[in-house]
CHARMM internal coordinates of N, CA and C (Angstrom, degrees):
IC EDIT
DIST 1 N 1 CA 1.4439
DIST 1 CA 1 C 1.5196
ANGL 1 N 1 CA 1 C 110.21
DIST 1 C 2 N 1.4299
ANGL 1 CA 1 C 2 N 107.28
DIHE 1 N 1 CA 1 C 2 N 153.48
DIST 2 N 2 CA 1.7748
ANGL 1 C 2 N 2 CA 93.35
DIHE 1 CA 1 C 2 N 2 CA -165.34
DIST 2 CA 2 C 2.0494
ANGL 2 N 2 CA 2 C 79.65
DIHE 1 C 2 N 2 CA 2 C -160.52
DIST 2 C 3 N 1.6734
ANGL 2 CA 2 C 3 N 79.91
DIHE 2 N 2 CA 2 C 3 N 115.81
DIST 3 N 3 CA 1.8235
ANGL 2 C 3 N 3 CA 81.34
DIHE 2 CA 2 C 3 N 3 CA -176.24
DIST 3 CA 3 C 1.6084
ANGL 3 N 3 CA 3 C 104.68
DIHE 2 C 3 N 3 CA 3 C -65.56
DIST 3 C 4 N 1.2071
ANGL 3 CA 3 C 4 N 120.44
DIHE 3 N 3 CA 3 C 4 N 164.64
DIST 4 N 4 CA 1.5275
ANGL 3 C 4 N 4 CA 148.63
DIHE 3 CA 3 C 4 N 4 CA 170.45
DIST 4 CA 4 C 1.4996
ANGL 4 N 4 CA 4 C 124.21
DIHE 3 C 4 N 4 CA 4 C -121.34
DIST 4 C 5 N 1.4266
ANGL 4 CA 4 C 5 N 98.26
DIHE 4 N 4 CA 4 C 5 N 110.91
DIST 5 N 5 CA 1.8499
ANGL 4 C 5 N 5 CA 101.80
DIHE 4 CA 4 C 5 N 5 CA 177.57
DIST 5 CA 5 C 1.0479
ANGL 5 N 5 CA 5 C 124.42
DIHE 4 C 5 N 5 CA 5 C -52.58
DIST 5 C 6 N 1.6531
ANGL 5 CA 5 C 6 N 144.94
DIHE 5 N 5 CA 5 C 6 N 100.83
DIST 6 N 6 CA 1.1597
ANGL 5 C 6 N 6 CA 119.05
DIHE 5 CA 5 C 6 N 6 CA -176.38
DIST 6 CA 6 C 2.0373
ANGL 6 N 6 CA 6 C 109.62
DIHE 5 C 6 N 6 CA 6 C -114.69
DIST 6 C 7 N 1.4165
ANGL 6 CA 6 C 7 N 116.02
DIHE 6 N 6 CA 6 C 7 N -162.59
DIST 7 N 7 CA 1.0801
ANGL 6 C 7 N 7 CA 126.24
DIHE 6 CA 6 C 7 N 7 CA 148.47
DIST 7 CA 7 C 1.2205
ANGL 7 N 7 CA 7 C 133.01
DIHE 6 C 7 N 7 CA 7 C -83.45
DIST 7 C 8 N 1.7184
ANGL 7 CA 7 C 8 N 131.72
DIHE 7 N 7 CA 7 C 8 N 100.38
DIST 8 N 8 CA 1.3845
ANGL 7 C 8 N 8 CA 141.25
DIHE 7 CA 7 C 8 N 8 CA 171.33
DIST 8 CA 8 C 1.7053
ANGL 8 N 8 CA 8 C 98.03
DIHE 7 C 8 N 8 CA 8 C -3.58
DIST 8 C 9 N 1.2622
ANGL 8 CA 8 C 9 N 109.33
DIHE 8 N 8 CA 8 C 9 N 122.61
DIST 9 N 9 CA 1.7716
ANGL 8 C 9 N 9 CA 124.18
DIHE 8 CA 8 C 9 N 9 CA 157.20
DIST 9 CA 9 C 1.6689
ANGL 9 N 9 CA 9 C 93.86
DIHE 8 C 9 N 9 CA 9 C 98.44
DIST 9 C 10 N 1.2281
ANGL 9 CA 9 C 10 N 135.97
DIHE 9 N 9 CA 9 C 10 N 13.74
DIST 10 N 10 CA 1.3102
ANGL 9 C 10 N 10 CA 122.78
DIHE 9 CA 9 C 10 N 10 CA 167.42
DIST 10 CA 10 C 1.1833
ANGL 10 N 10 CA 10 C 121.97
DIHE 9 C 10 N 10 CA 10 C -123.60
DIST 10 C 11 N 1.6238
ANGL 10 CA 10 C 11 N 107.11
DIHE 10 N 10 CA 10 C 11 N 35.22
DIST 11 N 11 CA 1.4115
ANGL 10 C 11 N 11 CA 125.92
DIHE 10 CA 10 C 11 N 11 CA -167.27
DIST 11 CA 11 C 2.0610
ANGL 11 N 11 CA 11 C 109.62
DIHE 10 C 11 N 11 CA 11 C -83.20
DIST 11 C 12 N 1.5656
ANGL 11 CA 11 C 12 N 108.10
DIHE 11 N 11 CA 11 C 12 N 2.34
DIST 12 N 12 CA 1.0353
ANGL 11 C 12 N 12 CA 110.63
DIHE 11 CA 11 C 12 N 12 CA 166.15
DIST 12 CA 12 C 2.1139
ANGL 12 N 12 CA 12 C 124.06
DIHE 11 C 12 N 12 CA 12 C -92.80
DIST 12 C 13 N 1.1280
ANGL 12 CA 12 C 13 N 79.37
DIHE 12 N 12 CA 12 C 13 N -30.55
DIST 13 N 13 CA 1.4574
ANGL 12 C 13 N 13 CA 121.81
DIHE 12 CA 12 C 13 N 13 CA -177.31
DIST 13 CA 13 C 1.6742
ANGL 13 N 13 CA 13 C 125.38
DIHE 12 C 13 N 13 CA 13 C -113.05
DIST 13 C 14 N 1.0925
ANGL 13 CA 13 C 14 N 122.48
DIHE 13 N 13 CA 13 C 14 N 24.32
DIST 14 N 14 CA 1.6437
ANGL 13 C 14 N 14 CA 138.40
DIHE 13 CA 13 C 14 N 14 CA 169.07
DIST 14 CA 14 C 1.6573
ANGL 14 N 14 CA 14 C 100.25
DIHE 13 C 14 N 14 CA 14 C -7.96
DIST 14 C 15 N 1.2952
ANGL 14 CA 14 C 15 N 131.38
DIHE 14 N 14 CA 14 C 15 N -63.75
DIST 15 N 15 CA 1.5528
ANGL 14 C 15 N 15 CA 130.13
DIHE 14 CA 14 C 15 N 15 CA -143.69
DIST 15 CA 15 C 1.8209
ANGL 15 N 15 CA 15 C 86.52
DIHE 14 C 15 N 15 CA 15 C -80.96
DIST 15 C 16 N 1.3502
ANGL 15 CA 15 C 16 N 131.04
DIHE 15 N 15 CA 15 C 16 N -46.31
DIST 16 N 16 CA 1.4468
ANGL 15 C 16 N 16 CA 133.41
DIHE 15 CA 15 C 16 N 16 CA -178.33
DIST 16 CA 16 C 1.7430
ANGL 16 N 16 CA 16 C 98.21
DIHE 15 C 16 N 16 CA 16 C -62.47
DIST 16 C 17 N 1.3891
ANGL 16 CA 16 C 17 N 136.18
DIHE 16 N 16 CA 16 C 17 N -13.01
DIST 17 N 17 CA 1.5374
ANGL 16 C 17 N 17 CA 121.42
DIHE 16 CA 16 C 17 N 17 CA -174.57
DIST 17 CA 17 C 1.5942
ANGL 17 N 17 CA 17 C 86.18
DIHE 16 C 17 N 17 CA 17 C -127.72
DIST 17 C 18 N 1.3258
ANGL 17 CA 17 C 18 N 136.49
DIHE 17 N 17 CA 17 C 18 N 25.03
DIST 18 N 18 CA 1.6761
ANGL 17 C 18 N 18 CA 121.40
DIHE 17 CA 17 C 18 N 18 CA 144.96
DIST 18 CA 18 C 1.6015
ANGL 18 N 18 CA 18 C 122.78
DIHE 17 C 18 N 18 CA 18 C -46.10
DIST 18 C 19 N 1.4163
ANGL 18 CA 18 C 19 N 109.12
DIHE 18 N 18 CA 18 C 19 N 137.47
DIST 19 N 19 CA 1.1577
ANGL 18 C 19 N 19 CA 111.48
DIHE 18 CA 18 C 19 N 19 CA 174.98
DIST 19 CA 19 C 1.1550
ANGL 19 N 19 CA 19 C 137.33
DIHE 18 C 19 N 19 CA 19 C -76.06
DIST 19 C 20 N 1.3844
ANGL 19 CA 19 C 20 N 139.26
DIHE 19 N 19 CA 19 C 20 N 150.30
DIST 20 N 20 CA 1.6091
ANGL 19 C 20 N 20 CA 143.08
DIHE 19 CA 19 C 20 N 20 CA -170.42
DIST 20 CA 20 C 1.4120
ANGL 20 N 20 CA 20 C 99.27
DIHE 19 C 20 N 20 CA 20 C -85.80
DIST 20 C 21 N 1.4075
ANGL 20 CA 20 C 21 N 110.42
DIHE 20 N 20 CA 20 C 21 N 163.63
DIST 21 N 21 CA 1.6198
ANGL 20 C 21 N 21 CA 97.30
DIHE 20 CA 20 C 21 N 21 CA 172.09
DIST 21 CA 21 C 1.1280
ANGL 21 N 21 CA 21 C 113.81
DIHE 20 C 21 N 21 CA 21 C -92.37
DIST 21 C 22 N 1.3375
ANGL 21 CA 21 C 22 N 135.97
DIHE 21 N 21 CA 21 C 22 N 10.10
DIST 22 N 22 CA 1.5320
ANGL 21 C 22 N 22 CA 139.53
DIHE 21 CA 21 C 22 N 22 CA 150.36
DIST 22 CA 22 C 1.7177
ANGL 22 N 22 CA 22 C 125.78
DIHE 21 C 22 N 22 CA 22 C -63.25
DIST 22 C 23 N 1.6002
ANGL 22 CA 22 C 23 N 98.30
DIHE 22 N 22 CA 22 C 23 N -28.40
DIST 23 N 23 CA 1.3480
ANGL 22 C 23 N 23 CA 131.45
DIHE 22 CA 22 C 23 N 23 CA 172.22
DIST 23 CA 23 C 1.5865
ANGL 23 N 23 CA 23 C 109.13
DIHE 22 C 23 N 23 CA 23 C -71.80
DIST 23 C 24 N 1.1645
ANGL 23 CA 23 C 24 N 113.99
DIHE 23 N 23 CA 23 C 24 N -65.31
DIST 24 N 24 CA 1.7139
ANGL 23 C 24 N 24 CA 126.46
DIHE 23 CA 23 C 24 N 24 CA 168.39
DIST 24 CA 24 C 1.1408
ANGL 24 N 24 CA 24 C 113.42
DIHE 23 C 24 N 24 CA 24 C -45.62
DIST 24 C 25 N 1.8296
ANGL 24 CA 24 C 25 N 136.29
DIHE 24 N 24 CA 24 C 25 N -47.11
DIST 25 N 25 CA 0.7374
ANGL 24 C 25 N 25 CA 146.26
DIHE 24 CA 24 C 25 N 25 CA 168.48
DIST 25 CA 25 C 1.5719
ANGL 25 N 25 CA 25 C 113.10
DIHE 24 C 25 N 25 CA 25 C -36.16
DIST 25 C 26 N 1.2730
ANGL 25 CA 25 C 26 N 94.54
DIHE 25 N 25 CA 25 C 26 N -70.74
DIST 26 N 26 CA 1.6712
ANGL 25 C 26 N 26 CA 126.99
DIHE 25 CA 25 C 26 N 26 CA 171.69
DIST 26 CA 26 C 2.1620
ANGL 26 N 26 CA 26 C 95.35
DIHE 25 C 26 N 26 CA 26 C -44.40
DIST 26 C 27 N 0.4723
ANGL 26 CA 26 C 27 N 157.32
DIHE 26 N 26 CA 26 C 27 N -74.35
DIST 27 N 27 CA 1.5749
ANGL 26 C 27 N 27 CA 158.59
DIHE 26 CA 26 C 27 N 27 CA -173.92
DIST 27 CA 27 C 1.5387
ANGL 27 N 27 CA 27 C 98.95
DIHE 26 C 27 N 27 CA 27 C -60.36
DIST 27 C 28 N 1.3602
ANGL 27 CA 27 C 28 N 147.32
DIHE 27 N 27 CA 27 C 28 N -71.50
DIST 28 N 28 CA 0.8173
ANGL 27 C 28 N 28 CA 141.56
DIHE 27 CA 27 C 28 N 28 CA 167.58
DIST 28 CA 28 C 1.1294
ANGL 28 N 28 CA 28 C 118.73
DIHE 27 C 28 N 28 CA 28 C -12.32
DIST 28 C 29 N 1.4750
ANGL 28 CA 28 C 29 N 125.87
DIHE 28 N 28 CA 28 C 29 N -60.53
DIST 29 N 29 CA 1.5466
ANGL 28 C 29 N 29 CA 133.13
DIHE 28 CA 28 C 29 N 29 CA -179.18
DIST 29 CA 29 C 1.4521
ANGL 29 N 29 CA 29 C 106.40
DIHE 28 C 29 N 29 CA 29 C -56.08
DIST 29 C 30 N 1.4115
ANGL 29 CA 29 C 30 N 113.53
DIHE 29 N 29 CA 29 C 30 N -41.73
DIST 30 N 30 CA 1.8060
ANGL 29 C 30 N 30 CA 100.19
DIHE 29 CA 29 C 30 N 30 CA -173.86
DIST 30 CA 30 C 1.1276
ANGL 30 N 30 CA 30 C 116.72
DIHE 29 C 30 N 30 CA 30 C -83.74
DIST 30 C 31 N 1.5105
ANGL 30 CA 30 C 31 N 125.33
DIHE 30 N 30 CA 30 C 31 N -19.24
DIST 31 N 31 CA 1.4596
ANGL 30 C 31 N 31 CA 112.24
DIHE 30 CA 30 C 31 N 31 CA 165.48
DIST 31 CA 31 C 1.7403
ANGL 31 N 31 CA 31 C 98.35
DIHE 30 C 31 N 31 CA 31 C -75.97
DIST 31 C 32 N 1.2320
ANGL 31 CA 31 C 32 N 145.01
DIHE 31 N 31 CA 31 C 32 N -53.41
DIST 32 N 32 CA 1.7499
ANGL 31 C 32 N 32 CA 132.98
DIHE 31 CA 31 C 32 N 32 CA -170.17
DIST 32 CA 32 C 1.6298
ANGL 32 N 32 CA 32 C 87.08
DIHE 31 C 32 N 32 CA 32 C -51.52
DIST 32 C 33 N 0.9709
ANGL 32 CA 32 C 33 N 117.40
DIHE 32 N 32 CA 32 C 33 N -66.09
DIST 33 N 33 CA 2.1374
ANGL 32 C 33 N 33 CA 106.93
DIHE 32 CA 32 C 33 N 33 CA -161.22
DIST 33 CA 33 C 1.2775
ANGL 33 N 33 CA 33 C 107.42
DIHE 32 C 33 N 33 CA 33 C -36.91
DIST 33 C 34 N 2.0067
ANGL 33 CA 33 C 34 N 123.66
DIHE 33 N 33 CA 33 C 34 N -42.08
DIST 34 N 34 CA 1.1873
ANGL 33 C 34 N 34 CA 137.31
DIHE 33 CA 33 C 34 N 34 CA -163.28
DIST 34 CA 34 C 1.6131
ANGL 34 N 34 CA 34 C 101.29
DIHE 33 C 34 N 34 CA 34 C -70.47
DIST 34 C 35 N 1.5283
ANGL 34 CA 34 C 35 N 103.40
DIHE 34 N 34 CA 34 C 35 N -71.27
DIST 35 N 35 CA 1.4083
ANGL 34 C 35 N 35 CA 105.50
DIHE 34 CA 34 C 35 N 35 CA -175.98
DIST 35 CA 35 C 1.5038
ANGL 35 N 35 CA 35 C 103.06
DIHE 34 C 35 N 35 CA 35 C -58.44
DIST 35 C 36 N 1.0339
ANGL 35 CA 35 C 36 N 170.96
DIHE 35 N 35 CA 35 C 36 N -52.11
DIST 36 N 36 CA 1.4977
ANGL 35 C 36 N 36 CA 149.33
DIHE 35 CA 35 C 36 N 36 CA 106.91
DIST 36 CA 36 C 1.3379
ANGL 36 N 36 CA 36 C 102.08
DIHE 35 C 36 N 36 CA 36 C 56.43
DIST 36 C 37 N 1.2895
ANGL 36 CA 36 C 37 N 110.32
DIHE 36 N 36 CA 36 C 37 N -87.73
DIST 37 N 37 CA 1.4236
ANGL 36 C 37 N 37 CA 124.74
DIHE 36 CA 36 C 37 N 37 CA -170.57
DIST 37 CA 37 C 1.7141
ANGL 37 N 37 CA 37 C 141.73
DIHE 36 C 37 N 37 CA 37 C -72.34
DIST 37 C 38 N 1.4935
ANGL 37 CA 37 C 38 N 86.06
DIHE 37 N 37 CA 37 C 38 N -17.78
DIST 38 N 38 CA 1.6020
ANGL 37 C 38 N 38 CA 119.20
DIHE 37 CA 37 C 38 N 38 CA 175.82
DIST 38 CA 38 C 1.1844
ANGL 38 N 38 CA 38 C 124.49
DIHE 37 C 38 N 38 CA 38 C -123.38
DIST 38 C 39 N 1.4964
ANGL 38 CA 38 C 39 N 124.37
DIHE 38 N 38 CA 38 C 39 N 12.12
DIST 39 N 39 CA 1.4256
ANGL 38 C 39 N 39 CA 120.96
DIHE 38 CA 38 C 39 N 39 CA -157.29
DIST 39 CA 39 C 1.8580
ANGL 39 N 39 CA 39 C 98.64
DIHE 38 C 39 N 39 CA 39 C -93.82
DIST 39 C 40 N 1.3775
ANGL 39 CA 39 C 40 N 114.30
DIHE 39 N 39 CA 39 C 40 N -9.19
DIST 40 N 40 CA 1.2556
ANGL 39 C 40 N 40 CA 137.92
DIHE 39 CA 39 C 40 N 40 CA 167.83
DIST 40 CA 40 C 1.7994
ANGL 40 N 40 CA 40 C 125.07
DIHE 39 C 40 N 40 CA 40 C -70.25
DIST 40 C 41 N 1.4912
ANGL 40 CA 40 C 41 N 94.25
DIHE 40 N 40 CA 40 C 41 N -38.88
DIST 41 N 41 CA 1.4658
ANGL 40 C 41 N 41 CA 103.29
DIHE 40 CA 40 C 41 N 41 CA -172.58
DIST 41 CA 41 C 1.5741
ANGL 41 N 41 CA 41 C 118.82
DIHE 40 C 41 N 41 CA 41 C -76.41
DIST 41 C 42 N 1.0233
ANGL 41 CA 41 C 42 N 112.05
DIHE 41 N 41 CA 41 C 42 N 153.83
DIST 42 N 42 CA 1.7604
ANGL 41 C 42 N 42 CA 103.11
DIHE 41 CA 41 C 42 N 42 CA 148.12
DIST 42 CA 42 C 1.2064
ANGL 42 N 42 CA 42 C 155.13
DIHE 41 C 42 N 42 CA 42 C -37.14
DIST 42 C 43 N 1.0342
ANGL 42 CA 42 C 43 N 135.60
DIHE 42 N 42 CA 42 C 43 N 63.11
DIST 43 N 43 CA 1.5198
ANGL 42 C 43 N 43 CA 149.12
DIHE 42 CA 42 C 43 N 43 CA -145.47
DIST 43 CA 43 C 1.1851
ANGL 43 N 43 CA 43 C 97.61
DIHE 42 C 43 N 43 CA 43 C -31.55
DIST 43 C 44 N 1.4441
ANGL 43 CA 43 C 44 N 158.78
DIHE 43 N 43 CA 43 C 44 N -6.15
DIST 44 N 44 CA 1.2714
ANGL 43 C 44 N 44 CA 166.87
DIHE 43 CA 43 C 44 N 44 CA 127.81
DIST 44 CA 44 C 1.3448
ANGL 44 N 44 CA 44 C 125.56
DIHE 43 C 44 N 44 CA 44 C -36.49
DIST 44 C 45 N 0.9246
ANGL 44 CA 44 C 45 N 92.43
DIHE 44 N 44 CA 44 C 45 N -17.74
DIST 45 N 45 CA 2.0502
ANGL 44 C 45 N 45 CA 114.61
DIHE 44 CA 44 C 45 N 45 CA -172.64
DIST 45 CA 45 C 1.7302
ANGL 45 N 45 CA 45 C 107.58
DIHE 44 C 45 N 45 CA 45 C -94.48
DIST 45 C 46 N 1.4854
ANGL 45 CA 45 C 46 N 92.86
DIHE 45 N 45 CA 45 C 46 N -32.12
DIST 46 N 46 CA 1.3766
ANGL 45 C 46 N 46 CA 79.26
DIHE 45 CA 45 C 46 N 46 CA -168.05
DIST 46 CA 46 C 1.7538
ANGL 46 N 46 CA 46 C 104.62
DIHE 45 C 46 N 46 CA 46 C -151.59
DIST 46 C 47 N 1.4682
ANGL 46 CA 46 C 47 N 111.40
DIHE 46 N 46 CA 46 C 47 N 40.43
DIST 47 N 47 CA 1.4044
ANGL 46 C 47 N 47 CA 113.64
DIHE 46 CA 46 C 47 N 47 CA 166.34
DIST 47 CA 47 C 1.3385
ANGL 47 N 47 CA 47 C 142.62
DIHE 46 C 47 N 47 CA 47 C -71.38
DIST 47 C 48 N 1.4395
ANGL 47 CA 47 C 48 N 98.19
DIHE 47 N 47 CA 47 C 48 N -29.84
DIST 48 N 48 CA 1.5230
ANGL 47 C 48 N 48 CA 110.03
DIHE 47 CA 47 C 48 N 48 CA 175.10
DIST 48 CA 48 C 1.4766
ANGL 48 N 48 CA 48 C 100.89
DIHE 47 C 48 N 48 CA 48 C -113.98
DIST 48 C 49 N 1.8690
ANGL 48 CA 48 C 49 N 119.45
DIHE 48 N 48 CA 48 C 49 N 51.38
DIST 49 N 49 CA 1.1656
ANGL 48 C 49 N 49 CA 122.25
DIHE 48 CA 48 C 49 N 49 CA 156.16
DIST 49 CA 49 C 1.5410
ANGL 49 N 49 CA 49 C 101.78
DIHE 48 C 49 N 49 CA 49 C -63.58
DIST 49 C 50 N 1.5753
ANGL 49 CA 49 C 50 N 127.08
DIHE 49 N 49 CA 49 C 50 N 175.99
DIST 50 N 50 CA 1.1945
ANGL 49 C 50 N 50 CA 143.77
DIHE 49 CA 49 C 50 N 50 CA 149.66
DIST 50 CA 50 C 1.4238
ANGL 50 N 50 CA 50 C 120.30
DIHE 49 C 50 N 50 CA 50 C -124.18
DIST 50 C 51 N 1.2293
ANGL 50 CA 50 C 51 N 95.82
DIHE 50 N 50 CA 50 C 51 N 80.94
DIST 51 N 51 CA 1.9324
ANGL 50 C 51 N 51 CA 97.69
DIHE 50 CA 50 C 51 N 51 CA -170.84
DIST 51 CA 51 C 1.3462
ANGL 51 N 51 CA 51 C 99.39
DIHE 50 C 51 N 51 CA 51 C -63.70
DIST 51 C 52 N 1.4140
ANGL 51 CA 51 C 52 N 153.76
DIHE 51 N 51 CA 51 C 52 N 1.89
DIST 52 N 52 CA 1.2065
ANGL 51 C 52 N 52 CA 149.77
DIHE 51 CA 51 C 52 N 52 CA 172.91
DIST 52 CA 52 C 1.0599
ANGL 52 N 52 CA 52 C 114.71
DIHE 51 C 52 N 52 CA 52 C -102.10
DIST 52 C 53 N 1.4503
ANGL 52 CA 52 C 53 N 141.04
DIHE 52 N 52 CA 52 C 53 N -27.55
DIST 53 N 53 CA 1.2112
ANGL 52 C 53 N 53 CA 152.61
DIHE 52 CA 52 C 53 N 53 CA 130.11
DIST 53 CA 53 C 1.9159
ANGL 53 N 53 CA 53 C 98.90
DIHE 52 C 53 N 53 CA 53 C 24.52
DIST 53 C 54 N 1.1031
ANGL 53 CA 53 C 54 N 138.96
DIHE 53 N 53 CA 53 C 54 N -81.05
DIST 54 N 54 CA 1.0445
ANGL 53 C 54 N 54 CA 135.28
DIHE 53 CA 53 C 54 N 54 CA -118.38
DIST 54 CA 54 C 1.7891
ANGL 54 N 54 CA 54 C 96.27
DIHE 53 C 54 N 54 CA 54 C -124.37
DIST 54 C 55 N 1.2142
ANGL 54 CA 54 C 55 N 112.31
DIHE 54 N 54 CA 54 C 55 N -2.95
DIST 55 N 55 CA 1.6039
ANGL 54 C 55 N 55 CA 136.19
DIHE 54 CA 54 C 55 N 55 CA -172.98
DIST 55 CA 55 C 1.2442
ANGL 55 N 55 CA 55 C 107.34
DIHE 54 C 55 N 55 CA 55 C -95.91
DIST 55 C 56 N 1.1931
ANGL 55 CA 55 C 56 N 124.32
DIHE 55 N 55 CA 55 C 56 N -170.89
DIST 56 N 56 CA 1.7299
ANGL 55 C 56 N 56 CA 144.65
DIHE 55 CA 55 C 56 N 56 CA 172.60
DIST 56 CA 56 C 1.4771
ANGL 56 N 56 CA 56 C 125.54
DIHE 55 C 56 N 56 CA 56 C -102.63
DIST 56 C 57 N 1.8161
ANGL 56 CA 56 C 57 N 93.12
DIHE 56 N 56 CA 56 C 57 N 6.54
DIST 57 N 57 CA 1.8623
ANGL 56 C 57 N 57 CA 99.23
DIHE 56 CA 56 C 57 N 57 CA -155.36
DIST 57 CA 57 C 1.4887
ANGL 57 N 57 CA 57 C 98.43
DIHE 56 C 57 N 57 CA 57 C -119.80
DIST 57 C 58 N 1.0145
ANGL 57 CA 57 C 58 N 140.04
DIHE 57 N 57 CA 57 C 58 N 141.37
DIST 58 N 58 CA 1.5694
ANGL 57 C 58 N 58 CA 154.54
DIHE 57 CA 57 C 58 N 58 CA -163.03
DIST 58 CA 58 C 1.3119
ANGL 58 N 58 CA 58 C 96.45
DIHE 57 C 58 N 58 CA 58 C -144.30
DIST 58 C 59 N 1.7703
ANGL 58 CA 58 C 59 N 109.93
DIHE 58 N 58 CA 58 C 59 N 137.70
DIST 59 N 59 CA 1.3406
ANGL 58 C 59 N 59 CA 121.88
DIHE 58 CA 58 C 59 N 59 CA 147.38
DIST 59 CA 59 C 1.5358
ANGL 59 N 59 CA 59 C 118.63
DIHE 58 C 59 N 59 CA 59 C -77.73
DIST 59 C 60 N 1.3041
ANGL 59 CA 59 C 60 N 139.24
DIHE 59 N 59 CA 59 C 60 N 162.36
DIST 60 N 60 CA 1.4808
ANGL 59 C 60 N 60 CA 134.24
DIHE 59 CA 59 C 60 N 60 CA -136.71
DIST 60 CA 60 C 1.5645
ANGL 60 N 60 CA 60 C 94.09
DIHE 59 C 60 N 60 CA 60 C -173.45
END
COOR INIT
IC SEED 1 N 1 CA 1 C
IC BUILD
């Protein structure tokens, strides 16, 4: 099994909520801002972050 990034609400339908590469782009940035911010810490501190949490993009 090998998760797939999609767009929030196409969690029935994964291949119809694939991402654009304007979209990828867009995800890319919040994990670099994140690791940015944590690449210092204790991997304990902050493993079961959800940097997608607050976005439109779900792993699937």
């Amino acid at each position: 099994m090998v998760p797939i990034l999609i767009k929030e609400g196409f969690g029935n339908d994964p291949a119809s909520g694939m991402l654009n590469e304007e979209e990828l782009n867009e995800v890319f940035g919040y994990y670099s801002n994140w690791w940015d911010l944590n690449s210092n810490k204790d991997f304990d501190l902050f493993r079961f972050d959800d940097i997608l949490k607050e976005t439109n993009y779900i792993w699937r």
